[in-house]
C-alpha positions as semicolon CSV with decimal commas, in nm:
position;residue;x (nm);y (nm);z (nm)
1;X;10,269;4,723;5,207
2;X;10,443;5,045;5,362
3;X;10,149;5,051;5,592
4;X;10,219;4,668;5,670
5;X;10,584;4,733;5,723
6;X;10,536;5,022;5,953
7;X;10,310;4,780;6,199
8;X;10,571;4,537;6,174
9;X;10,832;4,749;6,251
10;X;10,661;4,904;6,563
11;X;10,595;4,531;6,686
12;X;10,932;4,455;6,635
13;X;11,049;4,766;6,865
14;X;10,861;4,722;7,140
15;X;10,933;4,381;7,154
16;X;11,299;4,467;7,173
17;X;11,193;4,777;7,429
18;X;11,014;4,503;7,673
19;X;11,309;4,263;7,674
20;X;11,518;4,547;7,775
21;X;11,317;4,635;8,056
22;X;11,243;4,283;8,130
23;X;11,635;4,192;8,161
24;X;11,696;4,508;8,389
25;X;11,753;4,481;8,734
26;X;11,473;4,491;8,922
27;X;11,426;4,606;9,336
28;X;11,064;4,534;9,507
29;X;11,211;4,665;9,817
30;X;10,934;5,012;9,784
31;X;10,623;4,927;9,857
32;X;10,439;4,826;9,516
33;X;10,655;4,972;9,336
34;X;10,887;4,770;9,039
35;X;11,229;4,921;9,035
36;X;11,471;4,897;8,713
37;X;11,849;5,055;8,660
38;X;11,799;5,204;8,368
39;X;11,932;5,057;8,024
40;X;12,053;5,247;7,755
41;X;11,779;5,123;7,539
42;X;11,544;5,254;7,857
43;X;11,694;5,582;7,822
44;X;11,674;5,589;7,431
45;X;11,289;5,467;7,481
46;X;11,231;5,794;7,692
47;X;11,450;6,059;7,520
48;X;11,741;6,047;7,831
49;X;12,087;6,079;7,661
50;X;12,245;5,872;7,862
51;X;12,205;5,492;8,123
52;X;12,142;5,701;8,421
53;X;11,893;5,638;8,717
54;X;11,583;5,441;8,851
55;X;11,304;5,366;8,612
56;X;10,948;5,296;8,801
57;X;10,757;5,060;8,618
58;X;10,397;5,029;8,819
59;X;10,365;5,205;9,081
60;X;10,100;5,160;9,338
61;X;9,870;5,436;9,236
62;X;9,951;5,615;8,915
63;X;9,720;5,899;9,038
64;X;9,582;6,023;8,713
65;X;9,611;6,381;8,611
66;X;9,771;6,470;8,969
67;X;10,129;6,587;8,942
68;X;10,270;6,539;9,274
69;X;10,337;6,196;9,277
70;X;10,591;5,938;9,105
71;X;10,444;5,771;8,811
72;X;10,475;5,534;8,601
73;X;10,721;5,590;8,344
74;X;10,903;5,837;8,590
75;X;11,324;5,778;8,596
76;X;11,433;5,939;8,940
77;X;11,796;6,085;8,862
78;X;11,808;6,218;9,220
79;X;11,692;6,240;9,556
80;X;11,767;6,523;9,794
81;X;12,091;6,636;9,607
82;X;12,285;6,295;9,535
83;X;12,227;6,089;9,210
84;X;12,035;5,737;9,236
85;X;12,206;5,467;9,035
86;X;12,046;5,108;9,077
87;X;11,709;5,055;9,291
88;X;11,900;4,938;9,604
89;X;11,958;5,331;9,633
90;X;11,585;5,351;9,687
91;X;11,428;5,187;9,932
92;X;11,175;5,223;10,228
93;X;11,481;5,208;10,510
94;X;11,719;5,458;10,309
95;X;11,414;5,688;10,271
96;X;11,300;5,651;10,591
97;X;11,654;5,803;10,751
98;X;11,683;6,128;10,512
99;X;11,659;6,424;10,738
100;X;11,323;6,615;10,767
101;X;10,979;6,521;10,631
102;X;11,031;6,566;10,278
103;X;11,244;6,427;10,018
104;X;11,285;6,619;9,714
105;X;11,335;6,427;9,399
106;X;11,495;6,547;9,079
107;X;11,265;6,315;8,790
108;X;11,302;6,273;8,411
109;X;10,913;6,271;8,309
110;X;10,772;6,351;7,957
111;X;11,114;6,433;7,834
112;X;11,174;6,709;8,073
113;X;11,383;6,767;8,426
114;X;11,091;6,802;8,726
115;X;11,178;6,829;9,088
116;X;10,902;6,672;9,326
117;X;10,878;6,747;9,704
118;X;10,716;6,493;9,841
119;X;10,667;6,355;10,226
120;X;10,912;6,058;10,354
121;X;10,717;5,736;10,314
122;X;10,711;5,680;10,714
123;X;10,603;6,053;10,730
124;X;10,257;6,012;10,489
125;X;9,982;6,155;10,621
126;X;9,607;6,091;10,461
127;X;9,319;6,317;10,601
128;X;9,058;6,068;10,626
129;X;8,675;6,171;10,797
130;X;8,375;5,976;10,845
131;X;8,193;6,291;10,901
132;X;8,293;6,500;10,578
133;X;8,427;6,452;10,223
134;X;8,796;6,499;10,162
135;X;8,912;6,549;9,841
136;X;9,366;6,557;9,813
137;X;9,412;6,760;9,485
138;X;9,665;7,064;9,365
139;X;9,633;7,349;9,224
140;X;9,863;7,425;8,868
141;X;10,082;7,704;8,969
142;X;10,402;7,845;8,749
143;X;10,496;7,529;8,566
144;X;10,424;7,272;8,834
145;X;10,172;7,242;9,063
146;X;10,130;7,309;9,460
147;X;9,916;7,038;9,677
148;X;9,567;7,162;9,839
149;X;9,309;6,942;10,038
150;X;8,951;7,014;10,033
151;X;8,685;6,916;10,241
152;X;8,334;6,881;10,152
153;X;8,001;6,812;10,376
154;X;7,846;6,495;10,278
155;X;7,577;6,498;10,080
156;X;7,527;6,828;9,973
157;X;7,532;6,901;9,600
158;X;7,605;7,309;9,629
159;X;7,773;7,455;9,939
160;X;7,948;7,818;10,003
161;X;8,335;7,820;10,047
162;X;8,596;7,952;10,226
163;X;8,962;7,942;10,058
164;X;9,217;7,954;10,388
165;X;9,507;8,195;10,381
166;X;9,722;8,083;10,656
167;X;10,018;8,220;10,812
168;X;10,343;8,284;10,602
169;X;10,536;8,087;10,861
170;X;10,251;7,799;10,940
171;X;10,446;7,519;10,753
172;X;10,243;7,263;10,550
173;X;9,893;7,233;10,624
174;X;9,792;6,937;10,377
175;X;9,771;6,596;10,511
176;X;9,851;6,672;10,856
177;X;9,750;6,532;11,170
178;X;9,349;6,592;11,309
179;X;9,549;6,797;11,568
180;X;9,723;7,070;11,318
181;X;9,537;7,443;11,393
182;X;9,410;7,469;11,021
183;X;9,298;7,135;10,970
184;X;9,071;7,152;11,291
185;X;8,944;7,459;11,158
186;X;8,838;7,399;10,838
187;X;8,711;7,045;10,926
188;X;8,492;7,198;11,188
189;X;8,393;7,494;10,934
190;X;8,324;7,200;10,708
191;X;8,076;7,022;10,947
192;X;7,874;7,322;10,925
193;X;7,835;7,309;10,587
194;X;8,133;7,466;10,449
195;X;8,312;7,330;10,112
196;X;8,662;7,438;10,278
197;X;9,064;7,453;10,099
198;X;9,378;7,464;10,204
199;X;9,702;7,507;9,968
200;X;10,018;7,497;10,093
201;X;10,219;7,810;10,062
202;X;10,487;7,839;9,786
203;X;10,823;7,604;9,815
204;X;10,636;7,413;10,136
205;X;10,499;7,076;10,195
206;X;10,426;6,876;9,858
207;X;10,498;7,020;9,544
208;X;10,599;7,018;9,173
209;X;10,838;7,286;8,967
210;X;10,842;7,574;9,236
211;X;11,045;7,802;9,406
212;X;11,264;7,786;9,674
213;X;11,097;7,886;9,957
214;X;11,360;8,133;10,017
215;X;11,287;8,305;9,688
216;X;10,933;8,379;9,745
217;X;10,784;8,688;9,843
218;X;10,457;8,780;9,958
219;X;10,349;8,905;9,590
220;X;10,400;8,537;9,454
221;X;10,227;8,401;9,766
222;X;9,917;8,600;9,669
223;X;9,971;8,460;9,271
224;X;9,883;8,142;9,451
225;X;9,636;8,156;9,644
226;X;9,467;8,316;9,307
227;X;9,506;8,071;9,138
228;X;9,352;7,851;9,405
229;X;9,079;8,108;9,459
230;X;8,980;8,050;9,107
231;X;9,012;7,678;9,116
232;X;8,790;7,677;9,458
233;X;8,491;7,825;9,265
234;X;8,519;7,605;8,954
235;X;8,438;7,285;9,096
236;X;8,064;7,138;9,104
237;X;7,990;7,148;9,420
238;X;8,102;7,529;9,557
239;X;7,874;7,784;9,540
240;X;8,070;8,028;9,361
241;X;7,860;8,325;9,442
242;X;7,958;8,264;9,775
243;X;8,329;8,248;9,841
244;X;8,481;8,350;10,143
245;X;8,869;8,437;10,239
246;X;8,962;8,328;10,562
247;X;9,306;8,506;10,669
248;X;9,511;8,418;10,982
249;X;9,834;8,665;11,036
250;X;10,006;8,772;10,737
251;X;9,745;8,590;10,568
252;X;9,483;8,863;10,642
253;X;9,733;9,070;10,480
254;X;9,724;8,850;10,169
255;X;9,312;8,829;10,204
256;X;9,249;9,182;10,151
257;X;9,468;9,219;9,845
258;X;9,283;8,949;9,672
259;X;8,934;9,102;9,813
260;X;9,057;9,401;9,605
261;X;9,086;9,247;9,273
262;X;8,829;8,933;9,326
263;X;8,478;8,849;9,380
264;X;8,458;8,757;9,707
265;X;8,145;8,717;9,937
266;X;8,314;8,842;10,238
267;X;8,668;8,809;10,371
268;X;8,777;8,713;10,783
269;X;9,059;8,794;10,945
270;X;9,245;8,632;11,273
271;X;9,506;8,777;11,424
272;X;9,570;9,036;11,168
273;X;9,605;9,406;11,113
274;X;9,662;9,677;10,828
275;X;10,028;9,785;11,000
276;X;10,356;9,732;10,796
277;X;10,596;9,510;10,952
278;X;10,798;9,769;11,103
279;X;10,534;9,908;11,262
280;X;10,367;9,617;11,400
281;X;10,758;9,466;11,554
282;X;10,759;9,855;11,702
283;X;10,484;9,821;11,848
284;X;10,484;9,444;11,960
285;X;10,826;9,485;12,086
286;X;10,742;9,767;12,317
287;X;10,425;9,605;12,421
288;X;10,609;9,272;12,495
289;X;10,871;9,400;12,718
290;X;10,631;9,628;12,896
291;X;10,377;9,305;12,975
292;X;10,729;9,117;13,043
293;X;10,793;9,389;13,347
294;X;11,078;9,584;13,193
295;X;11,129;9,919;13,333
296;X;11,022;10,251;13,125
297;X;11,366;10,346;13,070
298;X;11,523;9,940;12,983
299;X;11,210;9,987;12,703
300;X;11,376;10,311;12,573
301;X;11,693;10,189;12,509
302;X;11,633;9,828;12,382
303;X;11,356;9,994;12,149
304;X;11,658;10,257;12,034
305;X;11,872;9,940;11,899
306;X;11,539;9,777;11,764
307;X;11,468;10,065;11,517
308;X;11,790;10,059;11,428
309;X;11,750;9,719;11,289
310;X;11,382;9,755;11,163
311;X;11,522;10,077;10,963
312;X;11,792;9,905;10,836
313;X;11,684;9,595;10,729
314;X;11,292;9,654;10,647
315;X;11,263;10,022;10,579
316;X;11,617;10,041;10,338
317;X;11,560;9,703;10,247
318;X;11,980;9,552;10,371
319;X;12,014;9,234;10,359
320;X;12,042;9,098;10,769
321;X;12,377;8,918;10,704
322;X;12,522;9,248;10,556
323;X;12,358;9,426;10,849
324;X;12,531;9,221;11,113
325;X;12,861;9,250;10,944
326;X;12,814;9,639;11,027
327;X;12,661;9,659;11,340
328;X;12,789;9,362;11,510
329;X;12,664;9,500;11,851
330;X;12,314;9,470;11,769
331;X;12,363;9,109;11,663
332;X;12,257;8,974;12,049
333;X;11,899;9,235;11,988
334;X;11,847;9,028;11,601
335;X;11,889;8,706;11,727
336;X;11,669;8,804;12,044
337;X;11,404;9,040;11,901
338;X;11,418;8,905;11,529
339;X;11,479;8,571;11,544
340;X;11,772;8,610;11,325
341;X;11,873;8,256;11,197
342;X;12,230;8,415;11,125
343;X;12,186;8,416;10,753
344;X;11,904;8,610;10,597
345;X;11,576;8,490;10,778
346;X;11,426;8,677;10,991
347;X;11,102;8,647;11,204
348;X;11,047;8,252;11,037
349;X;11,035;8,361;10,705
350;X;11,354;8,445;10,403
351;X;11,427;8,820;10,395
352;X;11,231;8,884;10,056
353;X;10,900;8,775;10,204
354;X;10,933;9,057;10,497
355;X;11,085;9,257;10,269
356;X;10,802;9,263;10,066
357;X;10,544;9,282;10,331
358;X;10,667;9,623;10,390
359;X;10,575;9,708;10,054
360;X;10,181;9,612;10,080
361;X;9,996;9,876;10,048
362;X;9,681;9,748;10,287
363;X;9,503;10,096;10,350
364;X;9,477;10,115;9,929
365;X;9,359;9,745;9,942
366;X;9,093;9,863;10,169
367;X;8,959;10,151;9,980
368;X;8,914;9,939;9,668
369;X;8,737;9,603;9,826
370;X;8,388;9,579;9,808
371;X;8,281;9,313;10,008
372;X;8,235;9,215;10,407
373;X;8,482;9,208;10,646
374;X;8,470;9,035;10,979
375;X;8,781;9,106;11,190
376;X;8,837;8,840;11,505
377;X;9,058;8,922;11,804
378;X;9,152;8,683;12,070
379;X;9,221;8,889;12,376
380;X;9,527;8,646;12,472
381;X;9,683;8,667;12,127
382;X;10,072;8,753;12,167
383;X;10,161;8,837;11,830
384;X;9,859;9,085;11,780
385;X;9,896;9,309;12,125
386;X;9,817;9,667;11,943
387;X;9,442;9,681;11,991
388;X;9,474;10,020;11,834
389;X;9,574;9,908;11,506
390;X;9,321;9,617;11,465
391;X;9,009;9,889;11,572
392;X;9,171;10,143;11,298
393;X;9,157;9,883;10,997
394;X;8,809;9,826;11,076
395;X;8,698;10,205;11,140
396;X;8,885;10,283;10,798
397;X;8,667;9,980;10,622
398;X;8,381;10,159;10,769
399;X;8,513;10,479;10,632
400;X;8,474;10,374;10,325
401;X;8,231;10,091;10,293
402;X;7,995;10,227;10,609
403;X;7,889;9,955;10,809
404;X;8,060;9,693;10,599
405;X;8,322;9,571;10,861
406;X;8,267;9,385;11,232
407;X;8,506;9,407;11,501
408;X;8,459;9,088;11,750
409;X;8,652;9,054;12,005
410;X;8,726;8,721;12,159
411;X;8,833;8,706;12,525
412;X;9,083;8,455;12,627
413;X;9,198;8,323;12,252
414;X;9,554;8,318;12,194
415;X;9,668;8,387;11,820
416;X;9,585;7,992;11,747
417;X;9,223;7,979;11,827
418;X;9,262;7,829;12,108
419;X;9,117;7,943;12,518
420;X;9,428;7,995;12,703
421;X;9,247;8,224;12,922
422;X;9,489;8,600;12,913
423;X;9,753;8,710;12,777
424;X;9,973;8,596;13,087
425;X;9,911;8,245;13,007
426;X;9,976;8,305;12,684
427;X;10,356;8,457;12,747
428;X;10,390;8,167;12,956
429;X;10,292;7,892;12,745
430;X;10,533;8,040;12,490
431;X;10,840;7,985;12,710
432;X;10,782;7,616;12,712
433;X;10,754;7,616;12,326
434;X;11,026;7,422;12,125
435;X;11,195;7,676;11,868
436;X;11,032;7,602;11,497
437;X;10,727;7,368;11,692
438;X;10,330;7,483;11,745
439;X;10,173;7,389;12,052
440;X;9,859;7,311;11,853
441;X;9,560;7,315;12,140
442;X;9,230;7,248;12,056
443;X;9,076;7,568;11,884
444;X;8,737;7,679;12,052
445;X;8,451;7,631;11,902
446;X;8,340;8,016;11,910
447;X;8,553;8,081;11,669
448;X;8,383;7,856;11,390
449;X;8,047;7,956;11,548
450;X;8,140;8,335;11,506
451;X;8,245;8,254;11,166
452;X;7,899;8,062;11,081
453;X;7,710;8,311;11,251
454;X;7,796;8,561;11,040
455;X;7,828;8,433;10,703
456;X;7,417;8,314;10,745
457;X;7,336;8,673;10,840
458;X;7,525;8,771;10,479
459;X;7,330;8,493;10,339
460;X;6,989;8,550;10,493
């Protein structure tokens, strides 16, 4: 009989709980999605202590295990900062005008506070190819989860991988446009045979439960890409006794420290070098006012005020806004020079993550990997000028793993894979870039081929 009364009971409940939902007010103004305020018996039903809110009843696709998405059963309490209150508050239009590409939405799910990042719904994006697989998945990170794409050849039960390490400053690089640098890259990799990832960096594009982007530093970055390292190998159809790192910028940087405490295959590197930042802006200062046609002695004294702020700021680690505040005459020279945004970014990234670049130790990452290295160099590339410093990373590889690394120079590649021809062209191009937008060219193919050539010689 108790057991009788118990059923009865629970009938009786959810009952009640579907006329409440039934008899709330309902919006079908987004998409597929059923829209209802939120009752107080909704809120009781999901642990919420109060009537606060948008409850989503069916969404369009409920995307299984996946994280980064709204669900079913998901109340959004906020979107971008201000609180949602009925389901007129969210609709396709309203959306559609928030600044940016991304909304972030503060959700009550599973009886917890989440904040989801997610694209605009006129801004979605979803890699499609007739010619390869694409799988749209994340990777768990801290207590959310950070999205990835990864592209597979078609038909082919085991393939080697390559986990991309882009830029620190590269933006998102999941579902974007056939035209985005990475994605041509690793689609093109991918046509050769190449199971290839890409995860966005920490805070950026789509996301669940992380950090700020201005909180993160180049030590979490590399927690990341770990992670996704490890989740790269695990699925069915990677070869995971032959992973590859690919590293472009600071993200050959971030390759070699996880070469030197992971299995890898081999690791490539584009546009990269062993130098801290404070030597590389020395020297790619100097080098960019010399090719700009600055006289010896205008290079002096504009690289006098330039130490001044790469001591300061990198070396003893002050913040840029406190800087400024006591050297107000260099201010012109960081905005200039350093791309000071005025508040503490500098060089397109929050003052922790160059902060903390200065504190990677790459020669000791070197002298503990024990894998390949092939280093890439695109004569026309801007941001890497100090052939000096590319040639010594690779000579101290060979140092200590002898005949491990490959210097291959590329003539007429600017720092995007792409044939601009020399490093003119590439200054000039520059000028006629929009601050905070990549001129993404087509990359050339001997960049992919290079890659390919290689890793079959390793695999031979």
């Amino acid at each position: 009989m108790k057991t009788l009364s118990f059923f009865a009971g629970l009938v009786l409940l959810l009952i009640a709980q579907s006329g409440a939902y039934a008899n709330a007010s309902v919006s079908n103004d987004f998409g597929n999605f059923k829209l209802l305020s939120v009752t107080h018996t909704i809120a009781k039903a999901n642990g919420l202590r109060s009537a606060m809110g948008v409850y989503i009843a069916n969404p369009a696709n409920n995307s299984g295990d996946h994280q980064i998405t709204l669900k079913t059963g998901d109340i959004i309490l906020a979107l971008n900062g201000r609180d949602v209150k009925k389901p007129s508050d969210f609709t396709t239009d309203k959306l559609a005008k928030e600044t940016g590409e991304f909304i972030n939405y503060k959700i009550w799910r599973n009886r917890k506070v989440h904040f989801l990042n997610l694209r605009k719904p006129n801004s979605i994006v979803h890699e499609t190819s007739s010619d390869i697989d694409v799988l749209n998945d994340e990777v768990s990170f801290m207590l959310g989860a950070i999205r990835c794409v990864v592209t597979k050849p078609k038909g082919v039960e085991k393939a080697p991988a390559i986990l991309l390490v882009q830029s620190g400053n590269s933006g998102p690089v999941c579902d974007v446009d056939e035209g985005n640098t990475y994605r041509q890259i690793t689609d093109n990799l991918t046509k050769k045979g190449y199971v290839c990832m890409r995860v966005e960096n920490v805070g950026t594009g789509e996301y669940m439960d992380q950090v700020n982007a201005n909180s993160v530093d180049v030590f979490l970055e590399t927690l990341a890409f770990e992670k996704a390292l490890k989740q790269l190998k695990k699925y069915s159809f990677v070869d995971s006794t032959k992973t590859f790192l690919l590293g472009h910028f600071t993200g050959g940087k971030i390759s070699q420290l996880l070469a030197s405490r992971n299995n890898v295959k081999g690791v490539i590197v584009y546009g990269s070098s062993s130098s801290t930042p404070s030597e590389y802006l020395s020297n790619t200062i100097r080098t960019n006012l010399i090719n700009g046609g600055y006289g010896q002695e205008q290079v002096a004294n504009i690289m006098k005020d330039c130490q001044k702020i790469i001591s300061g700021i990198l070396v003893d680690k002050i913040k840029p806004s406190d800087f400024a505040a006591t050297n107000q005459e260099l201010i012109p020279m960081m905005r200039k020079y350093f791309k000071w945004n005025g508040e503490e970014d500098l060089m397109g990234r929050n003052i922790a993550y160059i902060q903390s670049l200065e504190q990677m130790d790459s020669w000791m990452y070197l002298s503990i990997m024990d894998t390949k290295l092939l280093v890439l160099h695109g004569s026309a590339d801007t941001k890497m000028t100090d052939n000096n410093s590319i040639k010594e990373m690779v000579d101290v590889y060979n140092f200590y793993r002898p005949g491990a690394a490959t210097l291959l120079e590329l003539p007429g590649l600017d720092h995007n894979f792409a044939k601009v021809g020399s490093l003119k062209k590439s200054y000039e191009l520059e000028k006629f870039t929009v601050p905070g937008k990549i001129i993404s060219l087509p990359i050339d193919d001997v960049v992919v081929s290079s890659i390919d050539n290689w890793i079959n010689q390793l695999n031979a």
